[in-house]
VEXMARDREN-449734 format. One line per field, with one value per atom (N, C-alpha, C): atom name; z, y, x; residue in three letters. Coordinates in steps of 0.1 Angstrom, whole numbers. Layout:
BEGIN
atom: (CA  ...)
c3: (Z  ...)
c2: (Y  ...)
c1: (X  ...)
res: (ALA  ...)
***
This chain:
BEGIN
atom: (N  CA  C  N  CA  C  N  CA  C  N  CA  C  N  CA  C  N  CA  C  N  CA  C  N  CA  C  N  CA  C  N  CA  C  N  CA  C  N  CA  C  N  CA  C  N  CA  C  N  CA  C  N  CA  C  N  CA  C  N  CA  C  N  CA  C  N  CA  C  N  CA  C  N  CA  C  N  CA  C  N  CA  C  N  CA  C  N  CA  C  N  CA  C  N  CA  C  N  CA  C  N  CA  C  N  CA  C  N  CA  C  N  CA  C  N  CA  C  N  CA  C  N  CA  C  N  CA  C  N  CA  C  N  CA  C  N  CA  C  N  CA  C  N  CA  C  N  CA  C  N  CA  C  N  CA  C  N  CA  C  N  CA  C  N  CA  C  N  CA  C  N  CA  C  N  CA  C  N  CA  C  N  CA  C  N  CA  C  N  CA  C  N  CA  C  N  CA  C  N  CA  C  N  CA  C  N  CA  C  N  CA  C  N  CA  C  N  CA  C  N  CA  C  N  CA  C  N  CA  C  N  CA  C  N  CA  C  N  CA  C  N  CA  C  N  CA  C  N  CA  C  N  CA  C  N  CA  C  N  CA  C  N  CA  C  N  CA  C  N  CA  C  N  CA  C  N  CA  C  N  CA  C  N  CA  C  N  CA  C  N  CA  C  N  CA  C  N  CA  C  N  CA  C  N  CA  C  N  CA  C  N  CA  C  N  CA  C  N  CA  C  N  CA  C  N  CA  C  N  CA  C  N  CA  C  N  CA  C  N  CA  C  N  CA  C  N  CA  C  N  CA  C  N  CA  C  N  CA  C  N  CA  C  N  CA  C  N  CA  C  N  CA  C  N  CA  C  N  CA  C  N  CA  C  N  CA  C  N  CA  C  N  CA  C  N  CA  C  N  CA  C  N  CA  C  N  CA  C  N  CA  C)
c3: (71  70  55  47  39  37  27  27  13  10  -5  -3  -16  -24  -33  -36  -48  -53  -69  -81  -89  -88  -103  -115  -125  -136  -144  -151  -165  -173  -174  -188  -182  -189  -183  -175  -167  -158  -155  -145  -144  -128  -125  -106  -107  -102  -96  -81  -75  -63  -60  -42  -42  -23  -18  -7  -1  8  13  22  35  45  52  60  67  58  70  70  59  49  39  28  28  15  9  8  1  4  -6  -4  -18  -16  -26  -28  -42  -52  -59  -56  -63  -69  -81  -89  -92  -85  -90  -95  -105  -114  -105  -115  -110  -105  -111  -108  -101  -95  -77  -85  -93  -99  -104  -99  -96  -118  -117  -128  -132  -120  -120  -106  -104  -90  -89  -82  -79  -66  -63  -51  -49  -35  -30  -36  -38  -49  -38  -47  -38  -43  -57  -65  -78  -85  -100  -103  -115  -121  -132  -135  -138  -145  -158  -171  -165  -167  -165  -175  -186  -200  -191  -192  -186  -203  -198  -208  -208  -218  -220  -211  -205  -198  -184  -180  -167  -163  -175  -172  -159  -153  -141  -132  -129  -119  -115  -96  -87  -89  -94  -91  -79  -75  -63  -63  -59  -55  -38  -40  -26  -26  -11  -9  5  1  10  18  32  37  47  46  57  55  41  41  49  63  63  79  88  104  109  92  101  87  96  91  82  68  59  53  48  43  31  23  12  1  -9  -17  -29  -30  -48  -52  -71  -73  -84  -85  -99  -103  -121  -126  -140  -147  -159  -176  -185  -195  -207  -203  -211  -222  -229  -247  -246  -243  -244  -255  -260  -268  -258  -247  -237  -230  -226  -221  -231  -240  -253  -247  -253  -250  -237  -225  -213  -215  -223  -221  -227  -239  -248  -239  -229  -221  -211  -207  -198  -202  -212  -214  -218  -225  -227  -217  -205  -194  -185  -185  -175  -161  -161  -151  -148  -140  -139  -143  -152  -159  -152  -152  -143  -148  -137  -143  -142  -142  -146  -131  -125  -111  -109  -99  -98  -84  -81  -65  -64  -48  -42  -33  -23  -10  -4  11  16  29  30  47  52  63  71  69  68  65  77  91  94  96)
c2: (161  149  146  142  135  122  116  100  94  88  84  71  63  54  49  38  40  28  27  18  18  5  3  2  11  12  -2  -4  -15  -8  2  8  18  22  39  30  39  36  45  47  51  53  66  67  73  65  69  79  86  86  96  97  105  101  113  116  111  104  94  104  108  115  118  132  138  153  162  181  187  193  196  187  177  168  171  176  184  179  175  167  174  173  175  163  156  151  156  148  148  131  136  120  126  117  120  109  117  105  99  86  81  89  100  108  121  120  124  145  142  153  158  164  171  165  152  149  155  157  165  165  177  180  187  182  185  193  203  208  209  212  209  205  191  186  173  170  159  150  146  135  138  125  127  116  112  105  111  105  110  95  99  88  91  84  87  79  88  80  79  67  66  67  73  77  65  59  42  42  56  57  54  56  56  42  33  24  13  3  -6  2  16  25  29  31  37  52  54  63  68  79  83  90  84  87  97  109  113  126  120  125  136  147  157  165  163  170  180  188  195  207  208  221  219  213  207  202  212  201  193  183  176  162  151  136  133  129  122  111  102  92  92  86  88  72  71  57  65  50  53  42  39  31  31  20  23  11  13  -1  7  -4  -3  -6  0  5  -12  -20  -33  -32  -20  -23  -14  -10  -10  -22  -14  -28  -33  -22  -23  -38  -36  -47  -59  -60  -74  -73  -72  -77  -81  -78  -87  -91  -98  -110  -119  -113  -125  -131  -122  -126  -133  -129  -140  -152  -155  -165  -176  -173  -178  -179  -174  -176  -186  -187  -194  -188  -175  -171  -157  -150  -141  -128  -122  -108  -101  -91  -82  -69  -62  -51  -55  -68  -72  -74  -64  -59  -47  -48  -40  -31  -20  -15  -8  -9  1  2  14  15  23  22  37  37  53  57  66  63  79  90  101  110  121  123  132  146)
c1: (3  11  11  22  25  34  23  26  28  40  43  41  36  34  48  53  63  58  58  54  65  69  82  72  71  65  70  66  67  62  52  46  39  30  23  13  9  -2  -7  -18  -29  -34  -33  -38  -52  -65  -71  -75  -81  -83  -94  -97  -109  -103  -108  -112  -122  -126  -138  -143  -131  -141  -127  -136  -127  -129  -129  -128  -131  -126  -132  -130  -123  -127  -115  -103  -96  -77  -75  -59  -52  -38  -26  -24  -22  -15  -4  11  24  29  28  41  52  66  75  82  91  93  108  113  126  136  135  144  146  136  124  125  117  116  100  92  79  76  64  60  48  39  26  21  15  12  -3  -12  -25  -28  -33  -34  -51  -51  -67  -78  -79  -86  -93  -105  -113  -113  -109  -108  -100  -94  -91  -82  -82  -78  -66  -51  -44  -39  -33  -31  -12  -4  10  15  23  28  45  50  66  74  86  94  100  109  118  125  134  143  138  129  122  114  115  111  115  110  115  120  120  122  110  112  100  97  86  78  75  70  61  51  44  30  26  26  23  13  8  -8  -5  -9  -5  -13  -18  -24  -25  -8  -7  -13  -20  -32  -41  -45  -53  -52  -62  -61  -73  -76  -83  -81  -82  -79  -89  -79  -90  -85  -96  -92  -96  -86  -84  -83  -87  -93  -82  -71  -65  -64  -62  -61  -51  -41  -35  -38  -35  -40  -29  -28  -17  -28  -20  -27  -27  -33  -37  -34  -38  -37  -27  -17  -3  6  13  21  34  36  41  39  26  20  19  16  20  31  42  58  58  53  51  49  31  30  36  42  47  59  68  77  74  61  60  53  46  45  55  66  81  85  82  97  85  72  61  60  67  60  54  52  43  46  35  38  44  57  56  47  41  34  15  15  1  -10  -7  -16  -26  -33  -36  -37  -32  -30  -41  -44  -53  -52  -58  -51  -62  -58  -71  -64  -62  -50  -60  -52  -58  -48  -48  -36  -44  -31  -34  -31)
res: (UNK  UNK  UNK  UNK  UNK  UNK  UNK  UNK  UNK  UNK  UNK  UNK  UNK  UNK  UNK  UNK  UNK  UNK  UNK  UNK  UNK  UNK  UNK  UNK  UNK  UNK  UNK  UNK  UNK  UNK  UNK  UNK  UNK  UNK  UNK  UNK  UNK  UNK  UNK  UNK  UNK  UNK  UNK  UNK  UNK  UNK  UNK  UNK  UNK  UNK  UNK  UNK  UNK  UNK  UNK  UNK  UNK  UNK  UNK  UNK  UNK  UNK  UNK  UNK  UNK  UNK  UNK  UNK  UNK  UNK  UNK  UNK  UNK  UNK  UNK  UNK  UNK  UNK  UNK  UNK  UNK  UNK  UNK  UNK  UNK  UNK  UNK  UNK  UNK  UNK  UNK  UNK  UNK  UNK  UNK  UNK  UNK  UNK  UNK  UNK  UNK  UNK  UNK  UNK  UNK  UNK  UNK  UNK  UNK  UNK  UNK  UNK  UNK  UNK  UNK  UNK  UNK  UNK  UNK  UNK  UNK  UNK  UNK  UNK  UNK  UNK  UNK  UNK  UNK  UNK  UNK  UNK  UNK  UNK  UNK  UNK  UNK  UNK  UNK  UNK  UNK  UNK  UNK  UNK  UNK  UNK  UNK  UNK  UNK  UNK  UNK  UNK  UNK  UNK  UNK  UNK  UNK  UNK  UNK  UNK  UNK  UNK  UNK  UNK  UNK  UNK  UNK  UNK  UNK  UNK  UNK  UNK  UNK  UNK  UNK  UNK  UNK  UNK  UNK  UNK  UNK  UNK  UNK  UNK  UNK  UNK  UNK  UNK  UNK  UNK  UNK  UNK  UNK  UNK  UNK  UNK  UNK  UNK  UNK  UNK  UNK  UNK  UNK  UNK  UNK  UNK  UNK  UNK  UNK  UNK  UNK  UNK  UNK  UNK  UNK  UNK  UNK  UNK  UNK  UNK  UNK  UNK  UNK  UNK  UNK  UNK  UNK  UNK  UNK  UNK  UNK  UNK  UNK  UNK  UNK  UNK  UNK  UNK  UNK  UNK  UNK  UNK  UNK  UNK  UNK  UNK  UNK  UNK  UNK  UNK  UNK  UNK  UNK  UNK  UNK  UNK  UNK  UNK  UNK  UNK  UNK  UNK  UNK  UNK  UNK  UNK  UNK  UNK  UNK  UNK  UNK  UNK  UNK  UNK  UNK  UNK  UNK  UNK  UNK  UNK  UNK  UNK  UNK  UNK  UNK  UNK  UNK  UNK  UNK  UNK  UNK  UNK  UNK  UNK  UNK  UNK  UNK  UNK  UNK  UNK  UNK  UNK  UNK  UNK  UNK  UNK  UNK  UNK  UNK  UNK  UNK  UNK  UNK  UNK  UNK  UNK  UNK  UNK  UNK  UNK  UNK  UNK  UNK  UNK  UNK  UNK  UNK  UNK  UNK  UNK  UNK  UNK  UNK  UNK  UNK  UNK  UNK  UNK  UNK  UNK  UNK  UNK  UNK  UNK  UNK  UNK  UNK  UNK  UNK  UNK  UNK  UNK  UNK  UNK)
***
């Protein structure tokens, strides 16, 4: 089974993740960019962490995030996390916009998730 995630970037960000449980521990990681085009791809891996620099052009467009386990006949669950790069100057010009406009940073969250993929 494979399962995508999508993130409208605001600035580079950052995917954590790791395999919790289930058969050998072992999943495929794919980001694709806006423009649904292979940005980096991980295969049978049990965890990692991956920095994602967005190009200007790619900015406010969805990303994908997808976790792939058809190597694989048996269910795992799986822990990710994104979070965005703070000392970005990216992130300044947010805030400075959001605090001009009073309302909420876009970009200024943090995701995490945990599936069963089977």
């Amino acid at each position: 089974r494979r399962e995508c995630f999508y993130y409208t970037a605001h600035m580079d960000f950052e995917i954590d993740y790791q395999v919790l449980k289930g058969g050998d521990f072992q999943i495929s990681l794919e980001i694709r960019d806006p423009d649904d085009k292979v940005y980096m791809g991980k295969h049978s891996t049990s965890e990692g962490n991956h920095k994602i620099k967005v190009a200007e052009h790619f900015l406010k467009r969805d990303w994908g995030i997808c976790f792939d386990n058809s190597g694989s006949w048996s269910e795992k669950r799986v822990f990710f996390m994104m979070d965005i790069d703070r000392s970005s100057a990216k992130f300044a010009e947010l805030e400075r916009t959001h605090n001009k406009e009073g309302g909420k940073t876009a970009g200024n969250e943090e995701t995490t998730g945990s599936d069963k993929l089977y």
